[in-house]
C-alpha positions, -999 to +999 in steps of 0.1 A: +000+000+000+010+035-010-007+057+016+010+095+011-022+108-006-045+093+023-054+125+036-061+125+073-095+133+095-079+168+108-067+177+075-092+171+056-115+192+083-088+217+077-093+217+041-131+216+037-132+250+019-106+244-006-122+208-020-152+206-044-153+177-067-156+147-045-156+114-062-175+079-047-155+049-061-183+021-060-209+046-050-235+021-046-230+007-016-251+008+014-233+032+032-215+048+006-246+061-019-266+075+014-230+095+024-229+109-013-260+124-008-255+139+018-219+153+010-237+164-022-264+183+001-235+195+021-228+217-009-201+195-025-201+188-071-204+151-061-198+125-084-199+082-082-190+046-100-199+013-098-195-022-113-232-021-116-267-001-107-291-021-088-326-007-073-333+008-050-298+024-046-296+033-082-331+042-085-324+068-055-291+079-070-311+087-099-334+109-080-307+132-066-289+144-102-252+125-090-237+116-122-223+081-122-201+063-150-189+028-151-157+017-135-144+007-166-143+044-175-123+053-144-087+057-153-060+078-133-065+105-156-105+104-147-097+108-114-073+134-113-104+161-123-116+154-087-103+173-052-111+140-033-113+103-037-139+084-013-132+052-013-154+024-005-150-006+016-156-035-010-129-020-025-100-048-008-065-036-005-049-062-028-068-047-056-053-029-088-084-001-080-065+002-050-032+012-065-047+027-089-067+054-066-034+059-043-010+065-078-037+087-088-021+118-069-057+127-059-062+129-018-085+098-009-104+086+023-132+063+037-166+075+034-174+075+073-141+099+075-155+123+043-190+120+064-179+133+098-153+162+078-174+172+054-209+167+065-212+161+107-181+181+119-211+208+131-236+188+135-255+173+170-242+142+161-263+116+179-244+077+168-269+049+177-245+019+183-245-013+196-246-054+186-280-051+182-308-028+170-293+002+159-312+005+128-343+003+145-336+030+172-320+051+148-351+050+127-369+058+163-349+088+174-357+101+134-395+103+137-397+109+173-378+145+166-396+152+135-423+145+157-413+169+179-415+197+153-376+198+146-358+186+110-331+161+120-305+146+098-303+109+091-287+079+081-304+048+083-286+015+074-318-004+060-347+002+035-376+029+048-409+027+031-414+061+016-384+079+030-347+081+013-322+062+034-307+099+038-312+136+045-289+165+058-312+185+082-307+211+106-294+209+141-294+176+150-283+144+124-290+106+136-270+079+127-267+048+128-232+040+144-215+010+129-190-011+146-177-026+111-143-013+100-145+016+072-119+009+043-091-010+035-067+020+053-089+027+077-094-005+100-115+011+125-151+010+139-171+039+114-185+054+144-146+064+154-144+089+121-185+098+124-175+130+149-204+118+172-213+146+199-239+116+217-239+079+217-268+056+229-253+022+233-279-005+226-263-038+233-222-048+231-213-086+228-194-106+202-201-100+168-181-093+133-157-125+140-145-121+106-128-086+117-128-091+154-112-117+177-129-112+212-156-085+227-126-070+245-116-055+207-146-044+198-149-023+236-114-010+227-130+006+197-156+027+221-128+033+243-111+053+217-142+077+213-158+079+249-137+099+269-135+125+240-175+127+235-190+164+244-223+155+251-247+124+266-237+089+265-269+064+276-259+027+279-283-001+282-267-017+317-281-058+308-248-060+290-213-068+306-194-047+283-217-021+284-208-018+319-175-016+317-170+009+292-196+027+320-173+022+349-144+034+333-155+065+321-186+081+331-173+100+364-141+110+343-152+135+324-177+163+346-190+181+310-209+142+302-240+130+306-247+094+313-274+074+318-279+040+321-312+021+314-327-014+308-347-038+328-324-033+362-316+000+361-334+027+378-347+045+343-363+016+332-387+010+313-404-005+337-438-025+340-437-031+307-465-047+289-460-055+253-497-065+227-507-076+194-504-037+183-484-021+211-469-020+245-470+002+273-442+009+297-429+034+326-394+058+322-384+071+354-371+109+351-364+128+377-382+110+403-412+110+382-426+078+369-437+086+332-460+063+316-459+057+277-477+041+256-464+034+214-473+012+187-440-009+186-441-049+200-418-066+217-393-060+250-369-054+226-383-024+207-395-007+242-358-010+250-347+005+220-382+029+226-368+040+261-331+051+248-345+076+224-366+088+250-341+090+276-322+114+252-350+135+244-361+141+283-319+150+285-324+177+261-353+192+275-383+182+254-413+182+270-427+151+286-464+155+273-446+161+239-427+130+238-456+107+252-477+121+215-444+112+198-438+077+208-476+071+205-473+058+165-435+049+152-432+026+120-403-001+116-382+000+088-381-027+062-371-066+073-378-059+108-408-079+123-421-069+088-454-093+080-449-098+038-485-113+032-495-151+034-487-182+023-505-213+031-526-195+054-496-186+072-484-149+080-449-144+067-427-122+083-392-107+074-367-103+097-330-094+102-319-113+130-290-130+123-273-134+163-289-158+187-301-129+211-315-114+182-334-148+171-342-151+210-361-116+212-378-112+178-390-147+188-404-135+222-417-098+203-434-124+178-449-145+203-461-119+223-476-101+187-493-130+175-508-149+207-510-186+205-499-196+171-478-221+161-440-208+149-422-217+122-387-201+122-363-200+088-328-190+100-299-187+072-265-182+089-249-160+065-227-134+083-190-145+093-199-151+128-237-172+121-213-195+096-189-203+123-194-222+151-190-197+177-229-198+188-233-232+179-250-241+215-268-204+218-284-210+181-299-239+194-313-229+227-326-195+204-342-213+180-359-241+203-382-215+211-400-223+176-424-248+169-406-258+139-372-246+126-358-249+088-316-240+088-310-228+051-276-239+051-254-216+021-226-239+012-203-208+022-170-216+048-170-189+076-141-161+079-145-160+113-108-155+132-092-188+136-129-202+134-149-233+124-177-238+102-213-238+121-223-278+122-259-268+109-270-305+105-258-310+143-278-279+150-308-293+135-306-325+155-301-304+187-330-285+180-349-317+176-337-332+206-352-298+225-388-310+213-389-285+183-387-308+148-359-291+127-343-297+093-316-289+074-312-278+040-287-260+017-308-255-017-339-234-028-356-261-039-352-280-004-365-247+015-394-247-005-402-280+002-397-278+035-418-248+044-444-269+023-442-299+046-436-275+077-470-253+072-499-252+094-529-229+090-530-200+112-492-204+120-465-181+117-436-185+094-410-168+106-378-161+077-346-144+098-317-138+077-296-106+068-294-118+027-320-136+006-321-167+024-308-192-002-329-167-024-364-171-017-374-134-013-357-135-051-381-168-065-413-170-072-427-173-037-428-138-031-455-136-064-475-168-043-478-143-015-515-130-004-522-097+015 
């Protein structure tokens, strides 16, 4: 690697008046087309490539007037008309795009580092973090503000009926705070480069085995932000790490806030009841026992509920306010999301891909749809669902069905130093719990299986982060009824 043109976080702040052609090499990913957007809004002449244009990112490209070429048109001399080069993680190291963006002469970054120079540096930067649910709660603490008659900023890592994945806004700009390492240069967490003012810590235990080898490196990655933060921190105490990174810095600083909440702590929520249609819960602020009621299901989501209304009480918002606020919040796409019916069975989309995850959808699911039967789908896909890590918590997570299907992708893990996930052994296990299970590894098994697995008036249940051995790309989403 040839890293003199990497231009760093403070220089690049330094410089934000002198650049203004920005380029996105492979624009369309997930991260990088929202962040284009919104360094384009920023008041940047932003520009992007790609191997390829795929809805809905390209479709939502499209809509904002970025030009974007082919990278087979990208040469040296192509880049060399730009002031900056933001370079985007699929883009591996080993690569000749690699050598041929750091020959180029041109300074280049990560998008999370052109994101928190160019766009967040003066923004009320609120990062949502955590193993779990930070695309949920960040999609929370969006509508409850605009609820609360301000204009806030986002970026949401998942698909949002109706609503671009991105927007610039006024004072204060959520986003979603990843713990996944930026670019090929830059192996740190995203949130490290986001210049986050406020964090809300969902959840912190292992996860991202293909990058990290114990929870101990992923707390080191908070550890390099906390102490630094200007603002309010607000950590969910039912995790271990969670606690550490509490007890190690939140009397350190005097100019933080922090607040801990979660089923033991004194916050709450507390006597929470969760329905078919919503839950109600208590938030203690203050001394004042604050009851709330919202549309979201599940223990889960009134966790998630309670951070974002932690913050807002911090700020100053008024509690009658918030209470209207929280009343009706949507979910974004592939979370508890019912697709229609097959079979006379509701189908639902989810993202869970981490046995705690499976464990509390499962419990939110229960809880939604009162005595029916459950038929869980699981497709281990990421790094650490392929490897054996969670082998034993899989099983205890999924038991909690009726019936479970593993859709097995013939894929070996990259997990650090670990082994592929046994998923015919987890299928026994699951069987020898009292839930039937099966194992299979084509589409044409799956299908077969949810065919021999359906009851009427049961749930079928389809957790996975990709396509799940792509049936939500066959024909059984056209067999799907309202």
């Amino acid at each position: 690697m040839d890293l003199k043109h990497l231009i760093s976080q403070e220089d690049l702040i330094k410089r934000r008046s002198a650049i203004k052609r920005v380029f996105f090499y492979r624009i369309c990913g997930a991260g990088m087309g929202p962040a284009a957007v919104l360094v384009k809004q920023a008041g940047f002449q932003v520009e992007g490539a790609d191997s390829a244009f795929y809805p809905p990112m390209s479709t939502f490209l499209e809509t904002t007037g970025i030009p974007l070429f082919k990278l087979e048109h990208v040469t040296p001399e192509f880049l060399r008309q730009y002031d900056l080069i933001v370079v985007g993680n699929s883009v591996g190291g080993k690569l000749e795009a690699a050598r041929m963006i750091e020959n180029s002469g041109v300074p280049f970054t990560s998008f999370p580092s052109a994101l928190g120079s160019l766009v967040l540096k003066d923004k009320n930067v609120i990062g949502i973090a955590g193993t779990h649910g930070k695309t949920t709660t960040t999609y929370f603490m969006t509508q409850l503000l605009e609820k609360l008659g301000q204009n806030p900023g986002y970026l949401v890592g998942g698909i949002i009926e109706g609503r671009d994945p991105s927007k610039l806004g006024d004072k204060y700009f959520v986003i979603e705070a990843d713990e996944y390492d930026s670019a090929y240069f830059h192996k740190i967490s995203k949130f490290r480069l986001y210049e986050l003012k406020n964090m809300i810590l969902t959840s912190l235990e292992f996860d991202h085995a293909d990058i990290f080898s114990s929870v101990e490196k992923i707390e080191d990655e908070f550890r390099a932000v906390m102490p630094s933060m200007k603002d309010t921190l607000i950590l969910n105490r039912e995790y271990v790490s969670c606690m550490k990174l509490y007890n190690d810095y939140a009397k350190k600083n005097p100019g933080q806030k922090w607040i801990l909440y979660g089923d033991k702590s004194d916050t709450g929520p507390h006597d929470v009841k969760t329905f078919e249609n919503q839950s109600t819960f208590n938030v203690k602020w203050k001394g004042e026992n604050i009851p709330f009621t919202s549309s979201v299901v599940g223990n889960h989501n009134v966790l998630n509920v309670t951070s974002c209304i932690l913050y807002l009480l911090s700020e100053g918002f008024k509690v009658a306010d918030i209470q209207n606020a929280a009343l009706e919040l949507e979910m974004v796409k592939r979370r508890q999301e019912v697709r229609g019916k097959y079979k006379d069975m509701i189908v639902i989309d989810d993202f869970a891909h981490h046995p705690r995850a499976i464990t509390v959808t499962l419990d939110a699911i229960k809880a939604r749809f009162v005595n029916r039967k459950i038929i869980t789908v699981f497709e281990p896909i990421s790094a650490t669902a392929r490897s054996a890590i969670f082998q034993g918590e899989f099983r205890d997570s999924l038991a909690a069905s009726d019936k479970v299907i593993i859709a097995k992708a013939d894929i070996p893990t990259t997990a650090i130093g670990g082994k592929d996930l046994d998923a015919d052994l987890l299928a026994k296990e699951i069987s020898a719990k009292g839930s039937e299970a099966i194992c299979v590894s084509k589409l044409t098994d799956l299908r077969a299986a949810i065919d021999k697995f359906s009851e009427k008036n049961s749930v079928l249940l389809v957790l996975s982060n990709r396509t799940c051995l792509g049936l939500w790309e066959s024909d059984f989403v056209q067999q799907l009824k309202p």
